[in-house]
C-alpha positions, -999 to +999 in steps of 0.1 A: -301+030+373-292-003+365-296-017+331-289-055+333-276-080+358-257-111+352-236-118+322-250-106+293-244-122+260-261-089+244-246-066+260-209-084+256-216-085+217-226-052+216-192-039+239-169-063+211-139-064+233-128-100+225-117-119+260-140-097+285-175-097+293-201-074+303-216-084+335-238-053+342-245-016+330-252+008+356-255+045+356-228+062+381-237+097+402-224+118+372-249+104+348-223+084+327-231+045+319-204+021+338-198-011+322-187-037+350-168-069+332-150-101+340-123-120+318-143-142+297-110-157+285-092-189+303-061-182+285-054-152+306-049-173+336-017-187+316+017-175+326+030-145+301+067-158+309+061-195+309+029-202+295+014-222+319-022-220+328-026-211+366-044-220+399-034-202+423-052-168+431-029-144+444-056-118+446-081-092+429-076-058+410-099-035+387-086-011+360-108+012+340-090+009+304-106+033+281-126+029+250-139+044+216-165+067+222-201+055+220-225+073+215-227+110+228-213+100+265-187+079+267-189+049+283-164+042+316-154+002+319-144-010+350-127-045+344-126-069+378-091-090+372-077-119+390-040-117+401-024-150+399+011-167+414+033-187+393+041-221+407+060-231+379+095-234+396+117-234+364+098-195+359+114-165+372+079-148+375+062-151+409+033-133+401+007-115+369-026-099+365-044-112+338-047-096+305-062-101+271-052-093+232-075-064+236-064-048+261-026-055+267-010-053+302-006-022+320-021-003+292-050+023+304-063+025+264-078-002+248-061-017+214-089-006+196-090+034+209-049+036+200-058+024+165-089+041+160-071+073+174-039+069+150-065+063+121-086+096+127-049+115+131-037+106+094-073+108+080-099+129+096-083+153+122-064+187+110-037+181+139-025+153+168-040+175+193-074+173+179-077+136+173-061+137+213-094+157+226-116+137+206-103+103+223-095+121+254-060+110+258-029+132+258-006+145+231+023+116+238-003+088+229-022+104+205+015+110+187+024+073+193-007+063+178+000+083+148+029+068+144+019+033+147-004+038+122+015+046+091+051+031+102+048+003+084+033+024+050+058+046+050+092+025+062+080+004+030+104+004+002+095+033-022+080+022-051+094+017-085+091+055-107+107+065-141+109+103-134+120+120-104+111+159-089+136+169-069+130+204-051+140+221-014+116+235+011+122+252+042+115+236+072+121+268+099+159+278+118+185+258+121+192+235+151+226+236+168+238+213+196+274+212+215+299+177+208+302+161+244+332+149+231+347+179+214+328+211+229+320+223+191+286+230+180+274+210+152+241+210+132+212+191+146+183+203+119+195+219+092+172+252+076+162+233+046+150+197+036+149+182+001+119+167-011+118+139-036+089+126-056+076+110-082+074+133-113+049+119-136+026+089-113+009+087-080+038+075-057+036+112-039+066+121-017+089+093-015+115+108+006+127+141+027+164+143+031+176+168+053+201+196+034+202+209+002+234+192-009+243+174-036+262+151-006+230+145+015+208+141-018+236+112-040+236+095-005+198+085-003+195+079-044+226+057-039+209+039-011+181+028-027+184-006-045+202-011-081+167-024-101+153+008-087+177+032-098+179+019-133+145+024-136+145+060-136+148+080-166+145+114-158+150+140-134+132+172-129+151+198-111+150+233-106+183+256-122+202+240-090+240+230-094+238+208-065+209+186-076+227+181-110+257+172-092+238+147-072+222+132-103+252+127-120+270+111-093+239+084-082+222+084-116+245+088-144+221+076-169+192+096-162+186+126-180+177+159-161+151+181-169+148+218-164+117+227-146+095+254-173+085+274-141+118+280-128+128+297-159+101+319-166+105+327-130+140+341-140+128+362-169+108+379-148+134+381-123+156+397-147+129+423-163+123+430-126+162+444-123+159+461-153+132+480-149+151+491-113+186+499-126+169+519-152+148+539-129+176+544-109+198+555-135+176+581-150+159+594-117+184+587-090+157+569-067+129+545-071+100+553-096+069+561-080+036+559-090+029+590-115+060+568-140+053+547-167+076+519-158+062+517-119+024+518-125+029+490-154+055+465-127+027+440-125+012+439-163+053+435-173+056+405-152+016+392-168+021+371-200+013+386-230-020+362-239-031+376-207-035+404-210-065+428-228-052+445-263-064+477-253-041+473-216-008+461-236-014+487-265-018+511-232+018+500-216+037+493-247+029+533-258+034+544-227+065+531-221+075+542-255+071+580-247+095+576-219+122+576-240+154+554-233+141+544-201+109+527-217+128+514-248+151+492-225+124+479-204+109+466-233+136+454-251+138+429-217+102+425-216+098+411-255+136+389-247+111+374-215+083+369-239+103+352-264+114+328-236+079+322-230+066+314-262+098+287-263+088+272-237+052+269-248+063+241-271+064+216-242+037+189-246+005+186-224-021+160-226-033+159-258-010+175-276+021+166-294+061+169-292+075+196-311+091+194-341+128+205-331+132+228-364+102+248-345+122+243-313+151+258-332+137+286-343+118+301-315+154+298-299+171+317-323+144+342-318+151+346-286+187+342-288+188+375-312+162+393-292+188+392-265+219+395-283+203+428-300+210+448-269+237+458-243+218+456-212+241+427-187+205+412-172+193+401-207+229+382-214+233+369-180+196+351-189+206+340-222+239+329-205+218+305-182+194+293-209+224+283-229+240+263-197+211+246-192+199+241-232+197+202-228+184+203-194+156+229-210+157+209-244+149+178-223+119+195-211+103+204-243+106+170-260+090+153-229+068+182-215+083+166-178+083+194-153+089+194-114+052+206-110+047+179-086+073+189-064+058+223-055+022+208-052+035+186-022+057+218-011+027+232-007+009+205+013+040+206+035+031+241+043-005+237+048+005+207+075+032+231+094+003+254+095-023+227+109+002+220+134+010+250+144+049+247+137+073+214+138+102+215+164+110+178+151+121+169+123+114+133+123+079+144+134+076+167+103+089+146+076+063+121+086+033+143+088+044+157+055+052+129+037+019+107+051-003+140+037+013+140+000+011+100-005-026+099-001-032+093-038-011+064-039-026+048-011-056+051-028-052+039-057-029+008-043-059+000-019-083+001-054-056-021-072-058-047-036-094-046-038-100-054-072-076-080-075-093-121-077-091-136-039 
């Protein structure tokens, strides 16, 4: 069935492929509508190599680029070209097809599907393989299109921040690859990348760098310019070594911040071994679930405000009638709560900074609660809160913490899920770090839009 002859103006508005136009619509055997067009632009009679306009027809070829779906069928174009010869003698090129902006040379896709295609990738579609279907084109060019979309967003500069997150996620096994030139395997992907992000504003994920090292981590701080370093103020970090090493070396003048989580995540840690080495001691195996000290694991690792009077009265007496067993468990389980309630003190919206005589004294606490007993897991804690007082301090006077950074740990996650696993790492930094800036992309296109002009 044939919808129009001749050019059509309508019909070329309504295809919007600037430099082509629609000549007829017909409807081929397998019931999908065929769009026959002519270059409707004299400028692709010009040269590519030497720019000048030629008239001299070599011959004729037709292409079927592919477009953005319209409609529920898709809509096949079949585009009648001109090849033309050269004449220019100064111009190496005998010979060219004609092509316009829109549809490039040699290129089966049109400009519009690649971008259209890299757009629903990084907004719409879970994976690249599901914005591929949808366009029907393959993995490689769907992939490509992704990347063309948010290179230039994310090859930007980073944005200036005044406190940092620094924090390490796994990325999957190791990657090993033999030295032509020395026969030795060296490391290709390393087990682990280290995430950096802004602590306390919008600017998401500003970086992955591959390793865990204080090395790898200096080396992209120090990379970044001078104006932006001296910006930052603070550094939230997890109880790592490495990380403080790397923030003393690149940013001397920040000051790091112990991450609240992390800590409490140690106390339970620590009233976890207890409770183990106790069991152990006094009953030669694990406990099991007719003991005191195994059916209450979970309510000792629950914060105390969490729990119902009647369930803590319940543990704390029946703990108490196992005798020494029960009396050492709790001794760690009040030293974890008093490390709790001093780190309750941080600030949160809407409340205020501590006074540091409270600070004081809620350490002391919990400085004496541990000191008031023998058991090594209880000093090696208060060992490591002492190490890391001004790091912890820090955090309680600006109520900083490296939140952030496990948020976007756990985007990364959620994106090696959608995709089904990363075997690139370049790939996988880019698809994680494009899913935890979307906020800031927001809110910068907001800040463009409402702008004057």
């Amino acid at each position: 069935m044939r919808y129009s002859s001749g050019r059509s103006r309508a019909a070329t508005r309504l295809l919007g492929i600037e430099g082509v136009a629609v000549v007829e619509v017909e409807e081929d055997p397998g019931g999908r509508r065929l769009a026959r067009l002519v270059t409707d632009d004299e400028g692709a009679a010009a040269c590519p190599t030497c720019g000048v306009v030629s008239t001299s027809v070599k011959g004729h070829a037709v292409t079927h680029p592919r477009d953005v779906p319209y409609g529920e069928d898709a809509v096949v174009l079949e585009w009648a070209k001109t090849r033309w010869r050269c004449r220019e003698s100064s111009c190496p090129r005998g010979s060219f097809t004609e092509s316009v902006p829109a549809i490039p040379a040699r290129s089966r896709l049109t400009c519009r599907l690649r971008s259209a295609c890299g757009a629903g990738i990084a907004e719409s579609f879970r994976c690249v393989q599901s914005g591929g279907d949808f366009y029907g084109v393959s993995w490689p060019i769907a992939h490509s299109a992704f990347v063309a979309h948010v290179q230039e967003w994310l090859t930007a500069p980073p944005p200036p921040v005044s406190v940092l997150g620094i924090d390490e996620i796994s990325r999957g096994k190791r990657r090993w690859a033999r030295d032509p030139a020395t026969g030795r395997w060296v490391l290709v992907a390393d087990r682990w990348l280290t995430g950096i992000v802004d602590a306390a504003g919008t600017a998401g994920l500003l970086a992955h760098v591959e390793g865990r090292t204080a090395a790898s981590v200096a080396a992209w701080l120090t990379g970044q310019p001078q104006a932006w370093r001296e910006a930052v103020t603070h550094v939230a970090i997890d109880l790592s070594a490495s990380y403080a090493n790397a923030i003393r070396l690149a940013l001397p003048h920040a000051v790091v911040v112990a991450d609240r989580f992390h800590l409490v995540r140690l106390a339970n840690d620590m009233l976890t071994e207890v409770r183990q080495h106790a069991t152990r001691e006094l009953r030669g195996r694990r406990g099991r679930t007719r003991h005191p000290e195994w059916a209450n694991r979970r309510r000792l690792l629950t914060a105390h405000e969490r729990l119902r009077p009647e369930t803590f009265a319940r543990m704390w007496n029946e703990l108490l009638d196992a005798d020494e067993v029960g009396v050492e468990i709790l001794h760690a389980y009040t030293v974890k709560e008093r490390l709790r309630h001093l780190l309750d003190l941080a600030p949160t919206p809407g409340t205020s900074v501590p006074d540091r005589s409270v600070i004081s004294h809620r350490l002391w606490r919990f400085f004496d609660q541990a000191a008031g007993c023998d058991i090594p897991e209880v000093h090696r804690l208060a060992e490591t809160v002492e190490t890391w007082w001004p790091a912890i301090e820090a955090g309680l006077t600006t109520g900083y913490s490296n939140a952030r950074s496990e948020g976007y740990n756990r985007l990364g996650k959620h994106e090696g899920r959608n995709a089904f696993g990363f075997r690139n790492t370049r790939n996988q930094e880019r698809r994680i770090r494009w899913a935890c800036t979307r906020q800031h992309r927001r809110e910068t296109a907001i800040i463009c839009h409402a702008m004057p002009g």
